[in-house]
PLY file of the C-alpha trace (Angstrom):
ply
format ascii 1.0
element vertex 364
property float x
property float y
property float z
element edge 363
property int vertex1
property int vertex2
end_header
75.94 -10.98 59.73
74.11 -11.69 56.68
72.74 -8.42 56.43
76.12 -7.11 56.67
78.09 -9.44 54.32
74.78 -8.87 51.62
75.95 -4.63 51.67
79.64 -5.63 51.26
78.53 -7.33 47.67
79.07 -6.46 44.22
75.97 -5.84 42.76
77.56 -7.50 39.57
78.53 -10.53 41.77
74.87 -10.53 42.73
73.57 -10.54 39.10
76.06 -13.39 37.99
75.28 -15.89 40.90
73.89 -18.69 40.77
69.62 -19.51 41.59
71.19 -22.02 44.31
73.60 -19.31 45.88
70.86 -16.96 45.92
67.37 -18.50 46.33
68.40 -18.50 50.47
69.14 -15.45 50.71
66.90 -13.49 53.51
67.38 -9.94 51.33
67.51 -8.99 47.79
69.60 -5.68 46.97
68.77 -3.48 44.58
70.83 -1.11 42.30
70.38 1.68 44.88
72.08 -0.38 47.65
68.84 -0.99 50.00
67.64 -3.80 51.02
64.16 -5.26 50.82
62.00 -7.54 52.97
62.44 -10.31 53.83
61.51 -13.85 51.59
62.57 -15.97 48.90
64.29 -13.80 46.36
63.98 -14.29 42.63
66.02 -15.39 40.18
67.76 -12.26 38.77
67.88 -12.40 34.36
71.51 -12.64 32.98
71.51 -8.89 31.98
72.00 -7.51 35.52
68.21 -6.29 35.15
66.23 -5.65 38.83
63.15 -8.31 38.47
59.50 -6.98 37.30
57.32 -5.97 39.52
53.38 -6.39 39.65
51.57 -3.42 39.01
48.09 -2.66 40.38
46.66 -2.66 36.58
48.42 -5.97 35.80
46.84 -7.37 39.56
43.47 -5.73 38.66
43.60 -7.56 35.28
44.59 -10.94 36.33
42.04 -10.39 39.49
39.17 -9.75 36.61
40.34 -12.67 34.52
40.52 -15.14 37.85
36.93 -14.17 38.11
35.54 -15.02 34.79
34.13 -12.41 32.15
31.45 -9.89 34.14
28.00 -9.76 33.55
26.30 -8.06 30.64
25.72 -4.39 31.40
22.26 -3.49 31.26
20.83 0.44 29.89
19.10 1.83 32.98
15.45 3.52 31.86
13.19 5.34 33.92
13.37 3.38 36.77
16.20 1.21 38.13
15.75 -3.12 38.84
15.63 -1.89 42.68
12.58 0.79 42.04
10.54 -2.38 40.23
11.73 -4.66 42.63
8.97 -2.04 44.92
5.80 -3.42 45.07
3.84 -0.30 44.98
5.93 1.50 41.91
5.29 -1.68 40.16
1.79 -1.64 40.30
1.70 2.27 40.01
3.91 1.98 36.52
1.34 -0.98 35.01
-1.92 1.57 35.66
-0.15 4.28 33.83
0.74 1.90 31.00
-3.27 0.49 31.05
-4.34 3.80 31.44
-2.41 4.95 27.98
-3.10 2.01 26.15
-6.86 2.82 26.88
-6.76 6.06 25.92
-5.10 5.45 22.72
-7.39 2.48 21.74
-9.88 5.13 22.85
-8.41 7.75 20.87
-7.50 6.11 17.84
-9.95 2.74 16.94
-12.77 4.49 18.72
-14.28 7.00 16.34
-13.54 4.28 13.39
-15.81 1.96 15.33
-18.52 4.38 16.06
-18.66 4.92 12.54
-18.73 1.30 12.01
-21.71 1.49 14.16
-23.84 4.75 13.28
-23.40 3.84 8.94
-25.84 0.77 9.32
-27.58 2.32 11.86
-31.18 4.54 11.20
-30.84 8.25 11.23
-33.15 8.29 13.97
-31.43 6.33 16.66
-28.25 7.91 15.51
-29.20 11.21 16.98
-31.13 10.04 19.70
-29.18 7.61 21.11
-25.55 7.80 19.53
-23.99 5.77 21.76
-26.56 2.66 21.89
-25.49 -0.64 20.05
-28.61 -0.45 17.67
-31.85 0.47 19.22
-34.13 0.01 16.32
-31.84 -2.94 14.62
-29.36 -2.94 11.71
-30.09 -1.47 8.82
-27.50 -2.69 6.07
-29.13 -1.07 3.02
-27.66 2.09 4.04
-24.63 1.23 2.17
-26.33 -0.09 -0.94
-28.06 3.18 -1.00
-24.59 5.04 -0.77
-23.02 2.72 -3.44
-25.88 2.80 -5.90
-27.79 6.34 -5.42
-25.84 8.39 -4.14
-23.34 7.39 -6.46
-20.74 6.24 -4.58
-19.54 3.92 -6.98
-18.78 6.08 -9.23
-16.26 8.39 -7.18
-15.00 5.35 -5.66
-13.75 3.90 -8.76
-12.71 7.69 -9.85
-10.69 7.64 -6.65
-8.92 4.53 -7.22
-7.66 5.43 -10.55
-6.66 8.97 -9.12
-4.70 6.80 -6.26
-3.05 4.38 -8.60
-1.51 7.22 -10.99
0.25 8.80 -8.18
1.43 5.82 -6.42
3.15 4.85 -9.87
4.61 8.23 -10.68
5.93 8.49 -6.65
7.23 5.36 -7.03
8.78 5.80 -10.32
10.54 9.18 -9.47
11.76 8.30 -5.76
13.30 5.09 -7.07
15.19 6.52 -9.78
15.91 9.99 -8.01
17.24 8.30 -5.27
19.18 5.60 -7.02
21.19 7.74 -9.39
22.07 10.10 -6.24
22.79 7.23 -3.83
24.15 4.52 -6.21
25.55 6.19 -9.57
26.32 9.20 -7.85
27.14 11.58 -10.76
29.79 14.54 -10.20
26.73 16.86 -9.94
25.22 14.68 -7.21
25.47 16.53 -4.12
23.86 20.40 -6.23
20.94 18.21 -7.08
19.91 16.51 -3.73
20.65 20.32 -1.97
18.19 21.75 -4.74
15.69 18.97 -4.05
16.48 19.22 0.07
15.53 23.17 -0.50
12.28 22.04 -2.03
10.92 21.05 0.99
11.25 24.42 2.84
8.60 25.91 0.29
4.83 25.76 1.30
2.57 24.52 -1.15
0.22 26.82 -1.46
3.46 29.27 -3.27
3.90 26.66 -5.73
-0.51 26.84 -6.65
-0.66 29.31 -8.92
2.40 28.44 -11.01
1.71 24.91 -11.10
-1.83 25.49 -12.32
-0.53 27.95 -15.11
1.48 24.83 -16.18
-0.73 22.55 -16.00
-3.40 25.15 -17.70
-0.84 25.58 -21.21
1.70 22.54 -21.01
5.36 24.21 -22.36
6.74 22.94 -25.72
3.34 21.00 -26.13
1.15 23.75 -25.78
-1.75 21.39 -24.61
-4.23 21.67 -21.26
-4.10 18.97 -18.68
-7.21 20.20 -17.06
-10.18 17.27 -16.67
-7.38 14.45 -17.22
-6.20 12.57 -14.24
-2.70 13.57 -15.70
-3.00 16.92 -14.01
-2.95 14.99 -10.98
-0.48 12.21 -11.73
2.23 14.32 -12.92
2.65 16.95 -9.97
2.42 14.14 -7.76
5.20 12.81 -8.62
7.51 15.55 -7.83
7.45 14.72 -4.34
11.32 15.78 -2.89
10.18 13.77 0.85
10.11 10.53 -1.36
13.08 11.17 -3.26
15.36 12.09 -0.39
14.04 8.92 1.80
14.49 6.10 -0.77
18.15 8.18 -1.32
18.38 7.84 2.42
17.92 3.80 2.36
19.72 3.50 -0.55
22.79 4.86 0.92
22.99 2.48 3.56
22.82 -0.41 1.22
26.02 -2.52 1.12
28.18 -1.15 -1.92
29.71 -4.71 -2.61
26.92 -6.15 -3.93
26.63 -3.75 -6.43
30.78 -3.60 -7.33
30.24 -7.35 -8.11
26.99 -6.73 -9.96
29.21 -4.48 -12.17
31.92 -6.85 -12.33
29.29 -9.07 -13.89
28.31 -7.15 -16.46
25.25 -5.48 -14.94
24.33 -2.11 -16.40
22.59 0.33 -14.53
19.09 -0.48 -15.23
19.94 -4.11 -14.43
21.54 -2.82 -11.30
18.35 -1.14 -10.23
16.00 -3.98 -11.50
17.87 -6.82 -9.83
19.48 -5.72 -6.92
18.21 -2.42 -5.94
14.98 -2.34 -5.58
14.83 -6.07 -3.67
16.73 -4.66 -1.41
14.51 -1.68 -1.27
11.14 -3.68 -0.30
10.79 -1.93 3.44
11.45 1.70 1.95
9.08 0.93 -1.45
6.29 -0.10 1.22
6.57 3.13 3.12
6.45 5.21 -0.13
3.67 3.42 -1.12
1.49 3.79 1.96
2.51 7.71 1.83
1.43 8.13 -2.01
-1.82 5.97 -1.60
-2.88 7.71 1.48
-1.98 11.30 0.08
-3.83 10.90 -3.04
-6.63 9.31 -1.42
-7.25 12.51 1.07
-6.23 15.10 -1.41
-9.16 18.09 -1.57
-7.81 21.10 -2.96
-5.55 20.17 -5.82
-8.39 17.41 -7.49
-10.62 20.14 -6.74
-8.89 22.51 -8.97
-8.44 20.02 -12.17
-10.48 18.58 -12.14
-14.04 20.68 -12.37
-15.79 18.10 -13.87
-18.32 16.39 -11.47
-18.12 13.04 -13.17
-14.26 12.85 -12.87
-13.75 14.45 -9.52
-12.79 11.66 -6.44
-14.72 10.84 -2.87
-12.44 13.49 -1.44
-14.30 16.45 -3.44
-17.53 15.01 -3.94
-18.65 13.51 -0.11
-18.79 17.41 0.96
-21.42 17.88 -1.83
-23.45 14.70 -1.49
-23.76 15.80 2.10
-26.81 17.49 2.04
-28.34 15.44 -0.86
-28.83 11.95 1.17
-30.30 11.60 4.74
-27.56 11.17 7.71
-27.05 7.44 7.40
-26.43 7.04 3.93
-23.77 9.65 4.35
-21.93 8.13 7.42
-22.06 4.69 4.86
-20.85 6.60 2.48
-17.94 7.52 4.82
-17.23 4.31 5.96
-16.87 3.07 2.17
-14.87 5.68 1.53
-12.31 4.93 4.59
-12.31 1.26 4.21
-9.63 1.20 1.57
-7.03 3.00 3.00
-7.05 0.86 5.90
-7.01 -2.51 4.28
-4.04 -0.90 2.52
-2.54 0.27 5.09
-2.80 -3.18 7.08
-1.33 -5.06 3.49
2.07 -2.77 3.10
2.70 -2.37 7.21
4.07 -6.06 6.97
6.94 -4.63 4.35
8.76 -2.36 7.00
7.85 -4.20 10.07
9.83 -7.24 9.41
13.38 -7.37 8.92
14.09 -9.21 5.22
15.16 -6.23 3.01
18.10 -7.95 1.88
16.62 -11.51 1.09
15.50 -10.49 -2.71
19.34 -9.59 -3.59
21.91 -11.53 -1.60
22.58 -15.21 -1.69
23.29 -17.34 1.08
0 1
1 2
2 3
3 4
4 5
5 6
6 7
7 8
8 9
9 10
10 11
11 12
12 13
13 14
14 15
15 16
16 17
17 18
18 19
19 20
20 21
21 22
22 23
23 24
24 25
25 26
26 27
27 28
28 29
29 30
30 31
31 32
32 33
33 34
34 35
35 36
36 37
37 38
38 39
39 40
40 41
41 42
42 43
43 44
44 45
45 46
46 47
47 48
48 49
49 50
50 51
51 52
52 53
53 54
54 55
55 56
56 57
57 58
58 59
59 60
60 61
61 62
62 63
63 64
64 65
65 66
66 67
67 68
68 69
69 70
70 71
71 72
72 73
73 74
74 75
75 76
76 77
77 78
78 79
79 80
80 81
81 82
82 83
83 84
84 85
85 86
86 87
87 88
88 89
89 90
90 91
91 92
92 93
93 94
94 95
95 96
96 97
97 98
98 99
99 100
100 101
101 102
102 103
103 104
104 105
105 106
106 107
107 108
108 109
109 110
110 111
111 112
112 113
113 114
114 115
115 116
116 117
117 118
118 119
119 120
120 121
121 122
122 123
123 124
124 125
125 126
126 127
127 128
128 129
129 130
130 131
131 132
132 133
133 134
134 135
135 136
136 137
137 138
138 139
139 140
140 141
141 142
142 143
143 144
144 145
145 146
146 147
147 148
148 149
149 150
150 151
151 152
152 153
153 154
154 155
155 156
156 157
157 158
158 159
159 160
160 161
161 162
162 163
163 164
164 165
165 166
166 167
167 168
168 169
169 170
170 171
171 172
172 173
173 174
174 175
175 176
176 177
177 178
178 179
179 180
180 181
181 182
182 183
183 184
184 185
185 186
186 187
187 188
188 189
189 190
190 191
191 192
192 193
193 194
194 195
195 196
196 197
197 198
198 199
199 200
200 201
201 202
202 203
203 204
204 205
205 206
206 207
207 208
208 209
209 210
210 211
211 212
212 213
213 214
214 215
215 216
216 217
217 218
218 219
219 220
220 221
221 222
222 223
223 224
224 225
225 226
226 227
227 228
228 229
229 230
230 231
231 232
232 233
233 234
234 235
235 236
236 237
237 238
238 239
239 240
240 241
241 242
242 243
243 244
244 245
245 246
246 247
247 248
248 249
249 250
250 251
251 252
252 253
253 254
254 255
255 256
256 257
257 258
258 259
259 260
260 261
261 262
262 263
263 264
264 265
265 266
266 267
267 268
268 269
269 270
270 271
271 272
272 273
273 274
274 275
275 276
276 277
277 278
278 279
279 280
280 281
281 282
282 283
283 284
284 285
285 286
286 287
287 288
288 289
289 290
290 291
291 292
292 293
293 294
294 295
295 296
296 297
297 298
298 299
299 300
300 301
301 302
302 303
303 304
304 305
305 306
306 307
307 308
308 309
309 310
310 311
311 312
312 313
313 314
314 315
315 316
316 317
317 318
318 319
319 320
320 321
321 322
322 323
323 324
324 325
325 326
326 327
327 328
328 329
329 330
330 331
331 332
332 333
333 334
334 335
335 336
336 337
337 338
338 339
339 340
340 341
341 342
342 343
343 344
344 345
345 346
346 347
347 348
348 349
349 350
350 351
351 352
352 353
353 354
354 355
355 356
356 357
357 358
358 359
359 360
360 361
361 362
362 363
């Protein structure tokens, strides 16, 4: 009977009753004129409007919010948390890893400490026992030998001076190259860095003969560079790699600090003194290791300037003074000769290892 007197309804009558008429009920109708299941039927909204109904998204989103927020998702590598949960992958993935690490400390540190070991060594135990800690004892005045008559000194100092000019003039050019075309940005902006990009693709030795020609009559001053360091200094510092990574770093700097440097009244120079180049500490210490370690190892172009013997660095001379001095004052000689590099190398790794390229510019 209620079933029956339910159909015989108005579905308007329905929509205008009261919750206490209707909250009994043991049926709702719906604008269709079926019935549903049984239960306690809602309250129906003033409009005449069929109540909402729960969707599976809206019951998957309140099920995910009734069981808190899910777990950080982790990037899967090589091998899932179940494979190193395995005892014997486990211990098969930490040999590989020992093994490589060996090898590379093999590889790498090895041949620097076996020449560590054979330059205050005698010549004698050094080619009859090369890999014996000493046989006959240390013999330290290998390097003074090296430094003082074989002249070591000499092409040392030569060297440093050769390695100093370039790392200026690199430094100088990438810095400015790459903050006008990253910061100023002119209109012509975008011809120059493709012109400097195309650079790249040319092999050096093409560019030899011209650059020597220049270098041999200077245009407009009609003066030779040749047996002055300047021949050295000045084509190194047309290096496009430089230019294009500082521009590189630069670009990703934040422009905001330098809108409110020029609301302040800083210039350009100002702009590259105060607030570029802190900001650039990282990218200045990879330049520098780059220029200091190309100059250092240069052969053919110091080779070619630079003709006079006096002048010339460790790079052109240790191939001569070879077969002037016995065995171990040559590996000495070596090991002078590569202990600068490295002791550079281990000063200016700290200035793109750590993370505080924005400290020098930006206050807290």
């Amino acid at each position: 009977m209620t079933r029956a007197a339910g159909l015989g309804r108005d579905p308007g009558d329905i929509g205008a009753a009261s919750p206490s008429s209707t909250g009994t009920t043991t049926g709702t109708t719906t604008g269709a004129g079926t019935s549903t299941g049984a239960g306690p039927q809602r309250p129906a909204s003033s409009g005449g409007k069929p109540p909402r109904r729960r969707t599976a998204r809206g019951r998957a989103a309140r099920g995910r919010t009734s069981r808190g927020p899910s777990a950080p998702a982790t990037d899967r590598g090589f091998l899932s948390d179940f494979d190193w949960r395995r005892p014997h992958v486990r211990w098969t993935m930490r040999g590989a890893h020992s093994l490589l690490l060996i090898g590379l400390v093999v590889g790498c540190v090895g041949p620097m400490l076996w020449l560590t070991k054979a330059a205050i060594s005698t010549t004698q135990d050094t080619l009859r026992a090369p890999m014996e800690l000493w046989p006959s004892g240390v013999d330290w005045d290998n390097l003074s030998t090296a430094w003082n008559q074989a002249e070591i000194s000499t092409y040392f100092a030569n060297t440093v001076w050769v390695a100093l000019g370039s790392w200026f003039f690199q430094l100088l050019v990438a810095t400015t190259g790459g903050y006008v075309l990253a910061v100023l940005r002119p209109a012509y902006a975008r011809v120059i860095t493709g012109a400097v990009l195309a650079t790249l693709f040319l092999p050096g030795v093409i560019v030899l003969v011209p650059l020597f020609l220049t270098v041999l009559d200077l245009p407009l001053l009609n003066v030779s560079l040749l047996n002055t360091y300047w021949a050295v200094w000045l084509p190194a510092g047309a290096n496009a790699f430089n230019v294009l990574l500082v521009k590189r770093f630069m670009d990703s700097l934040p422009g905001d600090v330098f809108e409110a440097a020029r609301m302040d009244g800083a210039g350009p120079l100002r702009m590259l003194w105060s607030v570029a180049l802190p900001m650039s500490k990282p990218v200045l210490g990879v330049v520098s290791i780059f220029a200091v370690l190309n100059a250092w190892k240069d052969f053919l172009w110091p080779l070619i300037v630079l003709p006079e013997p006096t002048m010339q660095p460790l790079s052109v001379r240790l191939p001569i003074i070879r077969d002037t001095v016995e065995l171990d004052v040559f590996l000495a000689a070596l090991l002078i000769s590569m202990a600068l590099p490295i002791a550079i190398f281990l000063v200016f790794q700290r200035l793109f290892l750590r993370n505080a390229g924005l400290g020098g510019a930006v206050k807290g």
